[in-house]
N, CA, C and O atoms as a MOPAC input file, in Angstrom:
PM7 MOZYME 1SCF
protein

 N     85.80400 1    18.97000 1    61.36100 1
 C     84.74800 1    17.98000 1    61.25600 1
 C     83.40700 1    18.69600 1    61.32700 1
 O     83.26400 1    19.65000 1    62.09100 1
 N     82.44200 1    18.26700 1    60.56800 1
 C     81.06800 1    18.84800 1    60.55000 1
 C     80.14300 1    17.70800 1    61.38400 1
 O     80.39500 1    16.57800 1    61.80200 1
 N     79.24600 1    18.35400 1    61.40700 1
 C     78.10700 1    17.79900 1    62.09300 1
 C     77.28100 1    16.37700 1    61.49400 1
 O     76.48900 1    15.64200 1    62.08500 1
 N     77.90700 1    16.30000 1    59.81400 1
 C     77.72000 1    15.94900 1    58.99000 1
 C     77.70900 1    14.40000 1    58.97900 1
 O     76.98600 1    13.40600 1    58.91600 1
 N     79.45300 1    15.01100 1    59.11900 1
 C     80.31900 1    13.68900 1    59.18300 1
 C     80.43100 1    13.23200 1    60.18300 1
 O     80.77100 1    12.07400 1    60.42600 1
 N     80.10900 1    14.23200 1    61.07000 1
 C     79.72500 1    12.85600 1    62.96000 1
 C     79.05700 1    12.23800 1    62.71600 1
 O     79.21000 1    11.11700 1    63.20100 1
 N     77.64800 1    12.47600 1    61.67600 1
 C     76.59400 1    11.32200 1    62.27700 1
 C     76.83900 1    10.21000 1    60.71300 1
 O     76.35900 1     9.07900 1    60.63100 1
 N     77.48200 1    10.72200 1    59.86900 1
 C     77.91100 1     9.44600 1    59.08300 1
 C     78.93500 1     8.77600 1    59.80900 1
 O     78.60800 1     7.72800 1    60.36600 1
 N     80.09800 1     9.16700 1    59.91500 1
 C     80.59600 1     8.02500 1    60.66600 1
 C     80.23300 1     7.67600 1    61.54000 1
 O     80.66500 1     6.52700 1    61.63600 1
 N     79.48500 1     7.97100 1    62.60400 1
 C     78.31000 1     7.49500 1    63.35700 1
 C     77.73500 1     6.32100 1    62.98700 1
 O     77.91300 1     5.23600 1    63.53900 1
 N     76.94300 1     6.58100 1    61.91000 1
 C     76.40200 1     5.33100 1    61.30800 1
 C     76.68200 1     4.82400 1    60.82200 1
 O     75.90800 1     4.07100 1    60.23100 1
 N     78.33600 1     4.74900 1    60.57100 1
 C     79.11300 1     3.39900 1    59.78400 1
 C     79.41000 1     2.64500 1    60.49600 1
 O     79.26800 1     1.43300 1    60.33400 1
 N     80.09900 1     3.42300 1    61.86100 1
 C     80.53200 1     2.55400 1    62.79700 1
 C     79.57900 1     1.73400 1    64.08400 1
 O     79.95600 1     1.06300 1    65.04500 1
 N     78.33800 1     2.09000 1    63.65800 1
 C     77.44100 1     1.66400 1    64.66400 1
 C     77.03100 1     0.08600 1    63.48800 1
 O     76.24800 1    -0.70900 1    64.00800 1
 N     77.27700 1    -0.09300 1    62.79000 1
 C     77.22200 1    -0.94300 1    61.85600 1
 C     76.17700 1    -0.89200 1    60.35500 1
 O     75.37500 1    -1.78800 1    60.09100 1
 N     76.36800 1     0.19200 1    59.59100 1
 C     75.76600 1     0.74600 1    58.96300 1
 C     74.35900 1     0.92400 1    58.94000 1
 O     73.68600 1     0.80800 1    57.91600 1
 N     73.86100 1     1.23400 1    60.17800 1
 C     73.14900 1     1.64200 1    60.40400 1
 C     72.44800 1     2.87400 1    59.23400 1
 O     73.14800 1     3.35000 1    58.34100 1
 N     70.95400 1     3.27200 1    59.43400 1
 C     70.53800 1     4.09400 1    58.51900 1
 C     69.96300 1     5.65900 1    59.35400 1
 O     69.89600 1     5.90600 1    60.55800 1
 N     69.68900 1     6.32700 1    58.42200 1
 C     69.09700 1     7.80100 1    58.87700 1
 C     67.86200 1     7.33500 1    59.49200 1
 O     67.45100 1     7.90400 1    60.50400 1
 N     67.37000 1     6.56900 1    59.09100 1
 C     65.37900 1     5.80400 1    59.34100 1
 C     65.33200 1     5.57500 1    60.67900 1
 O     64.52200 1     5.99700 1    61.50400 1
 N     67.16800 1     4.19600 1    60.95200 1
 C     66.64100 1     4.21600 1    62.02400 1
 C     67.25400 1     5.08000 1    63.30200 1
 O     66.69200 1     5.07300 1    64.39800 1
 N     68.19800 1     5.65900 1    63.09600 1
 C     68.53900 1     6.94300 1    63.72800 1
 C     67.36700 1     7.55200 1    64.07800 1
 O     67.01100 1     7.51200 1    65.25600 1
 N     66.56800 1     8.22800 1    63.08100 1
 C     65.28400 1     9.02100 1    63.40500 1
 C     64.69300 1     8.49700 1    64.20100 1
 O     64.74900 1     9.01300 1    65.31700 1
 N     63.85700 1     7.25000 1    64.03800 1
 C     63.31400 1     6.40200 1    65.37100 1
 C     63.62900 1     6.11600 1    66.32600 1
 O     62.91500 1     5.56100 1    67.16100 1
 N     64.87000 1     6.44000 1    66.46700 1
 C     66.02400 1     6.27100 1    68.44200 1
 C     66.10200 1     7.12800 1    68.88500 1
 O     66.19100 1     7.32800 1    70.09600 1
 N     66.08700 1     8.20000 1    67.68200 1
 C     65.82500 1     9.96100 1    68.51200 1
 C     64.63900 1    10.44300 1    68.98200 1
 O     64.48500 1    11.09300 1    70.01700 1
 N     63.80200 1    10.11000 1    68.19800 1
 C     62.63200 1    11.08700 1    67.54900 1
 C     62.90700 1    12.80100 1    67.16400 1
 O     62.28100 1    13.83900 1    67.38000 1
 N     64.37400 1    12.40200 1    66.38600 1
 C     64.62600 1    13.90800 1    65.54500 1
 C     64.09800 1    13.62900 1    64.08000 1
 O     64.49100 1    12.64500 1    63.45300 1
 N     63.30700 1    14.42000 1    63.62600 1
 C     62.60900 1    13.76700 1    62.24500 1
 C     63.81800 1    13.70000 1    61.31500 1
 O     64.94900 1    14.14500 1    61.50600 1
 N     63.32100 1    13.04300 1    60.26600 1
 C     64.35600 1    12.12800 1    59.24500 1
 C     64.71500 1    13.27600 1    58.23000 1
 O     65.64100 1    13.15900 1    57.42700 1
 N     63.93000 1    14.37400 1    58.31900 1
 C     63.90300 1    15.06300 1    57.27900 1
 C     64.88900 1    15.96800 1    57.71200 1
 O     65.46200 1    16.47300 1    56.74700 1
 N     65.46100 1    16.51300 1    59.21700 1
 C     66.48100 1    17.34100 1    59.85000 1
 C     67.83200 1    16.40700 1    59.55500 1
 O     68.99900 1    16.64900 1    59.24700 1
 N     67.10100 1    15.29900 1    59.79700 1
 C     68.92000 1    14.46500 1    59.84200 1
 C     69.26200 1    14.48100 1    58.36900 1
 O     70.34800 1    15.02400 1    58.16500 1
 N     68.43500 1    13.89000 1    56.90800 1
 C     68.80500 1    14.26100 1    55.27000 1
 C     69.29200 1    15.61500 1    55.64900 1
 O     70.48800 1    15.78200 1    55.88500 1
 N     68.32600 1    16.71400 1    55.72900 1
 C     69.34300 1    17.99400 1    55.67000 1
 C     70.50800 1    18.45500 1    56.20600 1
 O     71.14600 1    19.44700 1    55.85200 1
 N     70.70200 1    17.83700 1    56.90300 1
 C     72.01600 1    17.80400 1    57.96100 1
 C     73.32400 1    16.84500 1    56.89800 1
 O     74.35800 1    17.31200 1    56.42100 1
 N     72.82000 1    15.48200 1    56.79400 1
 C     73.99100 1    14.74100 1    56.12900 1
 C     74.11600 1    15.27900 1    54.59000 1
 O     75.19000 1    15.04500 1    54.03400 1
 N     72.86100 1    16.15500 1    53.67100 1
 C     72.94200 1    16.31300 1    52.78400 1
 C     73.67200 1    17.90500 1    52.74700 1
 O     73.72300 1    18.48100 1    51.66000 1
 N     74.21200 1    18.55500 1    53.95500 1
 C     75.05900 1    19.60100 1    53.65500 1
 C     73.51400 1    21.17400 1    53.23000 1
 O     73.67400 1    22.29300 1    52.74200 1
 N     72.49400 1    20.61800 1    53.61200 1
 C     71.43500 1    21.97900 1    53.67200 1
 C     71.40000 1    22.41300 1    54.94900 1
 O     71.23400 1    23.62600 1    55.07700 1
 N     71.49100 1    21.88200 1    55.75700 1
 C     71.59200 1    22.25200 1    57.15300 1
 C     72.34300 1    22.32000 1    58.25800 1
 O     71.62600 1    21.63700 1    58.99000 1
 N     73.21500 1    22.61900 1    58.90200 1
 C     74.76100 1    22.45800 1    59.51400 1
 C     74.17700 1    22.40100 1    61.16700 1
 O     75.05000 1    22.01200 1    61.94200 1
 N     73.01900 1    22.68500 1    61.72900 1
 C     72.76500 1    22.40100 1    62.89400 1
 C     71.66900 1    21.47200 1    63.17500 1
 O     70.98700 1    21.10100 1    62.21900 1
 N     71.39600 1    21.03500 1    64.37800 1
 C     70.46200 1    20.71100 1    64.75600 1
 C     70.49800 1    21.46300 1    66.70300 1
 O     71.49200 1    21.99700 1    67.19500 1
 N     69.51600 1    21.32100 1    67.22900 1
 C     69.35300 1    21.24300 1    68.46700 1
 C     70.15200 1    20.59400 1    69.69300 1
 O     70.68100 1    19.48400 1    69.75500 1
 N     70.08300 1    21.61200 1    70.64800 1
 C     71.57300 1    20.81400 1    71.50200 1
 C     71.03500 1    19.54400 1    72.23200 1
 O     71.67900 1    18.53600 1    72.52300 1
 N     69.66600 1    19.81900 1    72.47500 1
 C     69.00100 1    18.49100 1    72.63800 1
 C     69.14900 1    17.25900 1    71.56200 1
 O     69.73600 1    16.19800 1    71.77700 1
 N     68.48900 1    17.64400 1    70.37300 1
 C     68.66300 1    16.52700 1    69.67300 1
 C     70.27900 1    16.02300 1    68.85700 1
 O     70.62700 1    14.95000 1    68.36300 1
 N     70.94400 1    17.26800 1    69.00100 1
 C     72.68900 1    16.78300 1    69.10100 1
 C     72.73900 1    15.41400 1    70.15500 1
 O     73.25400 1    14.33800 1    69.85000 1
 N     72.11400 1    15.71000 1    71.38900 1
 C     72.98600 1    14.96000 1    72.37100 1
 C     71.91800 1    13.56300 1    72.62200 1
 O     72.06500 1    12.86700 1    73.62700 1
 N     71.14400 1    13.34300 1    71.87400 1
 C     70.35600 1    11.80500 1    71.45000 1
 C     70.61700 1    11.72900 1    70.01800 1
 O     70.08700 1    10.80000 1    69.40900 1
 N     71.46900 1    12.69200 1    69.27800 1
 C     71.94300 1    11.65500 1    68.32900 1
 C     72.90600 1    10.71200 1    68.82700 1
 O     72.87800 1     9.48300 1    68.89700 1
 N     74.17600 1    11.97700 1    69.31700 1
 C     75.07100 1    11.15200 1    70.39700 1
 C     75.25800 1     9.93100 1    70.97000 1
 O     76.09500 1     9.07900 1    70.67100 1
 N     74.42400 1     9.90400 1    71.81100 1
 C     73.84100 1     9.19700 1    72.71000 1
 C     73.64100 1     7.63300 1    71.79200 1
 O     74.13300 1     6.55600 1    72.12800 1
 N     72.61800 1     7.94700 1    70.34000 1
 C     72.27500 1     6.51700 1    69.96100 1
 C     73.60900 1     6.50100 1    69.06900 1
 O     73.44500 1     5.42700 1    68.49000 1
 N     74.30800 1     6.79400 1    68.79400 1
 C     75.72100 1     6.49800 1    68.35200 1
 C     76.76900 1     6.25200 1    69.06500 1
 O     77.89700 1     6.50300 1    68.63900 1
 N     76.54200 1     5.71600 1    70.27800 1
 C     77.42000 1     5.46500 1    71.23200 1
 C     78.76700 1     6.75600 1    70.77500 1
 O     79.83300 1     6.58500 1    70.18400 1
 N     78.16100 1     7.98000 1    71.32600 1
 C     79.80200 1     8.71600 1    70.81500 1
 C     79.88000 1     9.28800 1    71.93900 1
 O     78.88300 1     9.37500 1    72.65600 1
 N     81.09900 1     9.79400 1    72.31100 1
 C     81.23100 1    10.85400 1    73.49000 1
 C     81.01800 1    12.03900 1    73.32200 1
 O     81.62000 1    12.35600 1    72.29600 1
 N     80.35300 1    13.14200 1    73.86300 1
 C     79.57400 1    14.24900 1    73.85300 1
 C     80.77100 1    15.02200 1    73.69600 1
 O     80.61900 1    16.15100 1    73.23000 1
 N     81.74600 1    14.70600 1    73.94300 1
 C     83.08100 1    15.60200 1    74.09000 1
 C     83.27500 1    15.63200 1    72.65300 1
 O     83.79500 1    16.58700 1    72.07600 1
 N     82.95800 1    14.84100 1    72.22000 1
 C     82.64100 1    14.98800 1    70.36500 1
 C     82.09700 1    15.83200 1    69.83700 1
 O     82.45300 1    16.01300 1    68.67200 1
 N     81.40800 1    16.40900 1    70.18300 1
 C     80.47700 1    17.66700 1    69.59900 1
 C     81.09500 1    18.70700 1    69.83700 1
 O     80.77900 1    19.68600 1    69.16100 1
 N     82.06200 1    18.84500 1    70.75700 1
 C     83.07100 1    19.84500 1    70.79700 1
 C     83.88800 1    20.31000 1    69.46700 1
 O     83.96600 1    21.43900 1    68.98400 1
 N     84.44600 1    19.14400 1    69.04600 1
 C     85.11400 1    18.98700 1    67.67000 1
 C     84.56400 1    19.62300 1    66.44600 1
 O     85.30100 1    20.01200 1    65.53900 1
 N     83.26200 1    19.73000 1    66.41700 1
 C     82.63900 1    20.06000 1    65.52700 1
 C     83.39400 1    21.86500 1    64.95800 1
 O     84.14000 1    22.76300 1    65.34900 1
 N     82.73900 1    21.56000 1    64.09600 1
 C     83.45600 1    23.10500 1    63.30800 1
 C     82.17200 1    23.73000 1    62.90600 1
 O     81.38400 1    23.08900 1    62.21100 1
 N     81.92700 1    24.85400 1    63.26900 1
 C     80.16100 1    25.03800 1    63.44500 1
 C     79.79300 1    26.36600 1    63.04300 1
 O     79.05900 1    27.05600 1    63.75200 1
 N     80.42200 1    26.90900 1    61.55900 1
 C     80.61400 1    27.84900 1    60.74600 1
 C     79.23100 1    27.64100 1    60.15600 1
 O     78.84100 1    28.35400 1    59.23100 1

């Protein structure tokens, strides 16, 4: 699993929720999270990992999963 696809299914299951308003619950700019779901960018910050988290109701033990090549 990528980092990718946590925060899309993230935001399917939070009820299709968008990147817009993700960005505004984090304050991780919108332009890290496109590069992230668009496959230009494979990280973000362990901080802003764990308030994406956080507004995706996911368990942090989730980010474990990640595959982080």
């Amino acid at each position: 699993m990528s980092l990718a696809d946590l925060i899309n299914d993230g935001l399917r299951l939070k009820g299709n929720k968008t990147r817009y308003w993700l960005a505004n619950v984090t304050g991780v700019s919108i332009a890290a999270l496109y590069d992230v779901t668009n496959g230009k960018r494979s990280r973000l910050t362990l901080p802003s990992m764990v308030k994406v988290a956080i507004a995706l109701d996911l368990d942090l033990n989730e980010l474990k999963k990640i595959d982080w090549k």
